[in-house]
MILOMI-343433 format. One record per residue (C-alpha): x, y negated, z negated. Coordinates in Angstrom, 2 decimals, decimal comma. Last residue first. Layout:
# MILOMI-343433
{{X; Y; Z}}
...
This chain:
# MILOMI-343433
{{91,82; -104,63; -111,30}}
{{88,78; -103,36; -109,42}}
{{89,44; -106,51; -106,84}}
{{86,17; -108,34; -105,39}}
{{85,77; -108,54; -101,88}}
{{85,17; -112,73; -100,54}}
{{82,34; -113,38; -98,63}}
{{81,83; -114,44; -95,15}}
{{78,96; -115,29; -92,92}}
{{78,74; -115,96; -88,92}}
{{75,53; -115,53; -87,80}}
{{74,91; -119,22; -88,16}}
{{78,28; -120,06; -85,07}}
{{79,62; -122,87; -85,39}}
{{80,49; -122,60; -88,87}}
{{82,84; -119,89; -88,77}}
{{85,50; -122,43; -89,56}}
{{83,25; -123,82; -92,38}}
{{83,24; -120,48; -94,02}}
{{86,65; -119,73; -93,87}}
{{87,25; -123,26; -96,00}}
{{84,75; -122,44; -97,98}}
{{86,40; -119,49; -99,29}}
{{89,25; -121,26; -100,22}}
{{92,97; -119,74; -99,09}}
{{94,86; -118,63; -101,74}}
{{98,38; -119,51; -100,95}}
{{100,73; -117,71; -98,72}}
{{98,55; -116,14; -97,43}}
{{97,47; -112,44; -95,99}}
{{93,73; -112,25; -94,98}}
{{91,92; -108,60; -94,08}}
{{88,94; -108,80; -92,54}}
{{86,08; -106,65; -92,88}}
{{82,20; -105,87; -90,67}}
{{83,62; -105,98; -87,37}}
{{83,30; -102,47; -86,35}}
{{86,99; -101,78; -86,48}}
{{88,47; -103,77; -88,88}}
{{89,91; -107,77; -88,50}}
{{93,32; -108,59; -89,08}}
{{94,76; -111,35; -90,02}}
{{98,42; -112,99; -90,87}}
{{100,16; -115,22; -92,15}}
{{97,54; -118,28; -93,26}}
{{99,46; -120,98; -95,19}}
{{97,70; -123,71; -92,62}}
{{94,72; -121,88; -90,91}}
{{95,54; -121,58; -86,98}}
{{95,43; -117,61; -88,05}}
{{91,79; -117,95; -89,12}}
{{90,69; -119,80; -85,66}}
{{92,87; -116,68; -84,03}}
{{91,02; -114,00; -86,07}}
{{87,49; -115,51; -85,29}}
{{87,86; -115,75; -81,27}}
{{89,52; -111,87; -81,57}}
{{86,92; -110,72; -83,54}}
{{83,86; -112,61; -80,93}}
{{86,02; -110,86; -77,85}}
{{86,27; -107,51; -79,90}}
{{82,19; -107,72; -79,92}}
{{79,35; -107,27; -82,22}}
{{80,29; -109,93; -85,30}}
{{77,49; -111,54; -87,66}}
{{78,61; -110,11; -90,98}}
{{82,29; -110,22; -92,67}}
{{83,50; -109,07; -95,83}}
{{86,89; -110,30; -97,15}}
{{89,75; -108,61; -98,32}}
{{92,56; -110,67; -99,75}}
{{96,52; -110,65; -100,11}}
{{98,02; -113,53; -101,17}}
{{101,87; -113,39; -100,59}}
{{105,11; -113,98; -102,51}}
{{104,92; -110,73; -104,07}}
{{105,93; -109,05; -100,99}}
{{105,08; -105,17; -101,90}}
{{107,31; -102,75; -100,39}}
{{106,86; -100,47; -97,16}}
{{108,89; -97,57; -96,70}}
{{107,32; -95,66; -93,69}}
{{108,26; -92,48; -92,19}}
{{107,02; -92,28; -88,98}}
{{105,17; -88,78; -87,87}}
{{104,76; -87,57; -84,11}}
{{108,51; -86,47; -83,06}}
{{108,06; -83,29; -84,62}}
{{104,83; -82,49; -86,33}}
{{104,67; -78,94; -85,23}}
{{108,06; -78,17; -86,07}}
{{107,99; -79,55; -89,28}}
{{109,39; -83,39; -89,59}}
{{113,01; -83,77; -90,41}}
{{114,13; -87,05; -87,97}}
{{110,79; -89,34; -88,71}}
{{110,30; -91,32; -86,31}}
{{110,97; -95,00; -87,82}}
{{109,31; -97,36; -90,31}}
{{111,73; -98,69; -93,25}}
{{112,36; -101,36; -95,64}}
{{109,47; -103,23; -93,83}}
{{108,58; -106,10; -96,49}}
{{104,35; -105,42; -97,16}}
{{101,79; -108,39; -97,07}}
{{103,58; -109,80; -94,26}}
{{103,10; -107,14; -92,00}}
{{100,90; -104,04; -92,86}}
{{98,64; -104,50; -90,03}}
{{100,39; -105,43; -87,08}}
{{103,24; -103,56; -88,07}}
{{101,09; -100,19; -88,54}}
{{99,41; -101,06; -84,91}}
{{102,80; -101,34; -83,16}}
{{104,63; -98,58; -84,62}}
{{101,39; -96,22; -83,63}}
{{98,38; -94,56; -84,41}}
{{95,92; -91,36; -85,24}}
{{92,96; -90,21; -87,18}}
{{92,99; -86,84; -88,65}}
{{90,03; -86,80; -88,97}}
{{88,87; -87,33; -86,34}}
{{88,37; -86,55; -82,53}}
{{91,00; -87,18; -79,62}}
{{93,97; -87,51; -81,62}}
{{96,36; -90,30; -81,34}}
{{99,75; -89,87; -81,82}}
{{102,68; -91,24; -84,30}}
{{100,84; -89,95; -87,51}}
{{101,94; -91,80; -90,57}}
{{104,67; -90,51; -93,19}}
{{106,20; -91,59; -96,73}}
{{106,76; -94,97; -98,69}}
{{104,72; -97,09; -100,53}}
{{107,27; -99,24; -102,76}}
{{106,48; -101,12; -105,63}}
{{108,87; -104,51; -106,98}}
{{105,63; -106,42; -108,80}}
{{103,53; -103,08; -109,32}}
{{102,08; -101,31; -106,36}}
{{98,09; -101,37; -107,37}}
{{97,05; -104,60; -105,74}}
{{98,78; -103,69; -102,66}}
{{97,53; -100,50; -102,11}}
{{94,15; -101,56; -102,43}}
{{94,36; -104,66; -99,37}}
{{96,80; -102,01; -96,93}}
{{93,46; -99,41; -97,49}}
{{90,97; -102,29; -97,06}}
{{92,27; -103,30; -93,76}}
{{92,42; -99,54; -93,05}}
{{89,06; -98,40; -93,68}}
{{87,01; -98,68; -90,15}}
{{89,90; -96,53; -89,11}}
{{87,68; -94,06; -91,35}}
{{90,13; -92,56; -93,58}}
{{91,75; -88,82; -93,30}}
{{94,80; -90,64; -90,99}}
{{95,51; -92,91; -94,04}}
{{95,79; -89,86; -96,52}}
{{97,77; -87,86; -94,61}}
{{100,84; -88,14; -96,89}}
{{101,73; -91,36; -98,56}}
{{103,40; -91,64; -101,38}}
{{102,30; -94,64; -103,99}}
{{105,67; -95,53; -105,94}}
{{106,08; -98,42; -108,59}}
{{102,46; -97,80; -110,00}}
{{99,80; -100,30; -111,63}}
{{96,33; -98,98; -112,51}}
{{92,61; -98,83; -111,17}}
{{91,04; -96,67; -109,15}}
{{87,78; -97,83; -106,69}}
{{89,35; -98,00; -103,71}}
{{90,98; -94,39; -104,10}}
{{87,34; -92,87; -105,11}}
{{87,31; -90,44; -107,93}}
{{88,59; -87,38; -109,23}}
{{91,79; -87,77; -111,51}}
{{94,89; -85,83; -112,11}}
{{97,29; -87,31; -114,48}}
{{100,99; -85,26; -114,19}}
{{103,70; -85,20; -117,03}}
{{101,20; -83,54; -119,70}}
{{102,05; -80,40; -117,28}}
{{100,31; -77,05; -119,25}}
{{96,66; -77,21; -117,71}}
{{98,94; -78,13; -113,71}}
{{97,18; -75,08; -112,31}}
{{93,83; -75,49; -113,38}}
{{93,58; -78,85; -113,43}}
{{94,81; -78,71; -110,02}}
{{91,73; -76,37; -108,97}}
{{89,66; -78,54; -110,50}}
{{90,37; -81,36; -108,52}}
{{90,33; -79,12; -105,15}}
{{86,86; -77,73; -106,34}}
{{85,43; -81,74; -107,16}}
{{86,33; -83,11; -103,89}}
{{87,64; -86,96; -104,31}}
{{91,14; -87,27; -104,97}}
{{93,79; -88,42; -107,05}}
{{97,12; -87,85; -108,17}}
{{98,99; -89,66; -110,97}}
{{102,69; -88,75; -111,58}}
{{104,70; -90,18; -114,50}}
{{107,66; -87,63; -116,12}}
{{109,15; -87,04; -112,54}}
{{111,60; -84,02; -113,76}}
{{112,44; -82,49; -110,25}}
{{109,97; -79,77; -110,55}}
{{107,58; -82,86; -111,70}}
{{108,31; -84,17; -108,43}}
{{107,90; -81,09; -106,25}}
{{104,41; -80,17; -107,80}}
{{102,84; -83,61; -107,07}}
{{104,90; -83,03; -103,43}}
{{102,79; -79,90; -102,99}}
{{99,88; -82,27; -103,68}}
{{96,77; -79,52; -102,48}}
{{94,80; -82,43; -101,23}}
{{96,10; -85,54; -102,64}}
{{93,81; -88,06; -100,92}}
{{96,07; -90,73; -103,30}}
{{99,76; -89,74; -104,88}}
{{100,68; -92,21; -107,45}}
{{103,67; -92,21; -109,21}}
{{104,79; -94,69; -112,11}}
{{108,85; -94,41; -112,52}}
{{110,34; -92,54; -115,42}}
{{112,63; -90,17; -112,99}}
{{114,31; -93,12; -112,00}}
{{117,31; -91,72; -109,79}}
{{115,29; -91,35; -106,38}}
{{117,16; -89,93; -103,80}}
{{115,67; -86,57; -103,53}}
{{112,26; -87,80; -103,35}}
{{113,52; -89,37; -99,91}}
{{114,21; -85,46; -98,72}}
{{111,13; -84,13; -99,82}}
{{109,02; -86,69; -98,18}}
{{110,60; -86,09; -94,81}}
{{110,47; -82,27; -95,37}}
{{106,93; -82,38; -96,75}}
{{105,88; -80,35; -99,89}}
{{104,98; -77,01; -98,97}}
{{101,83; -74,99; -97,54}}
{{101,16; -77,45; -94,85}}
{{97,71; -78,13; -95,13}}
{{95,98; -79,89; -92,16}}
{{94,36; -76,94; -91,38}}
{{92,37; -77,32; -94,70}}
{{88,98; -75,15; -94,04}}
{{89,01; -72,99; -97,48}}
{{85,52; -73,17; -97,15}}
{{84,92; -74,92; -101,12}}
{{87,97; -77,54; -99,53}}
{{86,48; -78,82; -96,43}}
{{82,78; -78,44; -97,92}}
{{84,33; -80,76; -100,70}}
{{85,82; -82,89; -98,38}}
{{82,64; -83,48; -96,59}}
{{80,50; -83,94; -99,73}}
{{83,05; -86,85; -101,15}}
{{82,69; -89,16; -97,96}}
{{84,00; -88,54; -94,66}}
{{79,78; -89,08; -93,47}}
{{78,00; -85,96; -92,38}}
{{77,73; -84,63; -88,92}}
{{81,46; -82,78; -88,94}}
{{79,71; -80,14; -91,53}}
{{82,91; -77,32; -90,90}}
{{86,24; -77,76; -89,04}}
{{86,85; -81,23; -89,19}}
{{90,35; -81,32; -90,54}}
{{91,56; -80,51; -87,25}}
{{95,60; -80,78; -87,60}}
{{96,32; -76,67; -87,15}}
{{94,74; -77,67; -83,34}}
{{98,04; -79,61; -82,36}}
């Protein structure tokens, strides 16, 4: 699946704001498909509420922006963070006050939506990033918000994109999302066939759902020892701990006091812990 390579140009440099602009001033966007997505397409279809707060992060080229407000979607916010591809949709959406395009970071947006659609944004992230990716979207998904639309089903030997599977989206998502749906997508394009899930994840209210940041760790065995001392926690539903150690991700079902975290960790003086401030 070489038409998935985002990194086609500057792969050295961090997947900050400068690589995606290089991606997008080059033209270099394999990933694009040149329409909305089939999957995405079809579950637009069925929505009734054409009033309903939209946000579409890591937007790239937002062919399903374009779709909804086609359809009459009256509230759709996109966002991304290379300047050229933000100006570009300026440019071509001038006349649409139904669509709010905005460069910036993801984490660092603010607002309240009832639908965030997902389409390769995830798999553009750092791994490193998805703790804090399930933390963001839940503070911004309003009190019944869905995210719904499609996650790679493969790995891929160099990133972005960056792969997964059933079993690592449940383990991450659960309890601070109910699973309305994640299964193989059944209208992906050809080339994507049998490797996306559509998701349809909405926002348990009944949860506490906190990001924390974490120093001292160097080893899955030392994660592993700290997630299941955190898990032991009374109220404590579920944790999960990012790829080079340095944020965990705490669903509760009350909030659970820093302190207490911190005297768990304890034995070991390494071990620190501090609490991520939300935006909102």
């Amino acid at each position: 699946m070489t038409e998935e390579k985002c990194c086609v140009i500057t792969c050295d440099i961090p997947l900050g704001q400068t690589y995606w602009e290089n991606q997008y001033q080059a033209n270099a966007t394999g990933w694009d498909l040149g329409e909305v997505s089939p999957p995405i397409k079809s579950y637009i279809d069925k929505i009734n509420n054409k009033k309903i707060a939209i946000l579409i992060p890591g937007c790239g080229n937002t062919y399903e922006a374009e779709y909804l407000l086609a359809q009459g979607f009256t509230n759709v916010t996109v966002i991304d963070v290379a300047p050229t591809l933000v100006n570009n949709l300026e440019n071509k959406f001038a006349s649409n006050k139904n669509i709010s395009i905005v460069l910036g970071d993801f984490f660092d947006h603010q607002g309240k939506y009832d639908l965030i659609i997902e389409q390769t944004f995830l798999c553009a992230l750092p791994p490193s990033l998805r703790q804090k990716y399930v933390w963001k979207m839940h503070q911004l998904l309003s009190q019944h918000g869905k995210l719904a639309g499609l996650l790679f089903n493969r790995d891929f030997e160099a990133g972005p994109p960056f792969g997964g599977n059933l079993q690592e989206y449940e383990q991450l998502f659960q309890k601070a999302f109910t699973f309305n749906s994640i299964t193989i997508a059944n209208n992906s394009v050809p080339a994507r066939a049998n490797n996306e899930l559509f998701i349809e994840f909405q926002k348990n209210n009944f949860s506490h759902v906190n990001l924390y940041h974490f120093e001292g760790i160097t080893c899955s065995g030392c994660m592993t020892t700290v997630s299941t001392k955190f898990l032991q926690i009374d109220g404590v539903l579920n944790v999960s701990m990012n790829t080079d150690f340095s944020e965990i991700l705490i669903v509760s079902i009350y909030e659970i006091k820093i302190k207490t975290l911190q005297n768990i960790v304890s034995y070991d003086e390494k071990y620190k812990i501090n609490k991520v401030k939300s935006h909102l």
